[in-house]
C-alpha positions in Angstrom: -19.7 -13.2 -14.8 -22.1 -10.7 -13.5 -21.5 -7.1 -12.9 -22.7 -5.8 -9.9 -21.2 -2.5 -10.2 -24.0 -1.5 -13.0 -26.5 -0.5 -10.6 -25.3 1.4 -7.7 -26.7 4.9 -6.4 -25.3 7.6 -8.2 -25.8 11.4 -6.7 -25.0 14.7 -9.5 -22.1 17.1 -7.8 -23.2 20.7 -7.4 -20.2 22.2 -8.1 -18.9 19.8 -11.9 -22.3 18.7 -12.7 -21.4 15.1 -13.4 -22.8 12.0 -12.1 -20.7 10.0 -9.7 -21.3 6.1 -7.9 -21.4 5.2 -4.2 -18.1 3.9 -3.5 -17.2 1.9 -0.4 -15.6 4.1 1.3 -18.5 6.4 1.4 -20.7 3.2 2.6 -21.6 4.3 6.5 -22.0 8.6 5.5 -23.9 8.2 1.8 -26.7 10.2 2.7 -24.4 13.1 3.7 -22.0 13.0 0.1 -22.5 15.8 -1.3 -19.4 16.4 -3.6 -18.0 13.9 -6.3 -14.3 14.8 -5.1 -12.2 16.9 -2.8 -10.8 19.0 -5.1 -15.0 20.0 -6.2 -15.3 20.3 -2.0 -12.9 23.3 -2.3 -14.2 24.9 -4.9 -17.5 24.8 -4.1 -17.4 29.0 -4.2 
């Protein structure tokens, strides 16, 4: 079985520093993620 979740886009959050993956739910506004998480959205200070 192939995994086709090894090679999706990945973006580093400004705020943790950690790597995170395109998810679906962020498929039509990708280019404007910016934060790996809400809670790193609010804290962005």
């Amino acid at each position: 079985m192939a995994h086709k979740k090894l090679h999706l886009p990945q973006k580093i959050c400004p705020v943790c520093n950690k790597p995170f993956a395109w998810r679906k739910k962020w498929q039509r506004d990708w280019d404007n993620v910016i934060y790996c998480s809400e809670r790193c959205k609010r804290n962005k200070n």
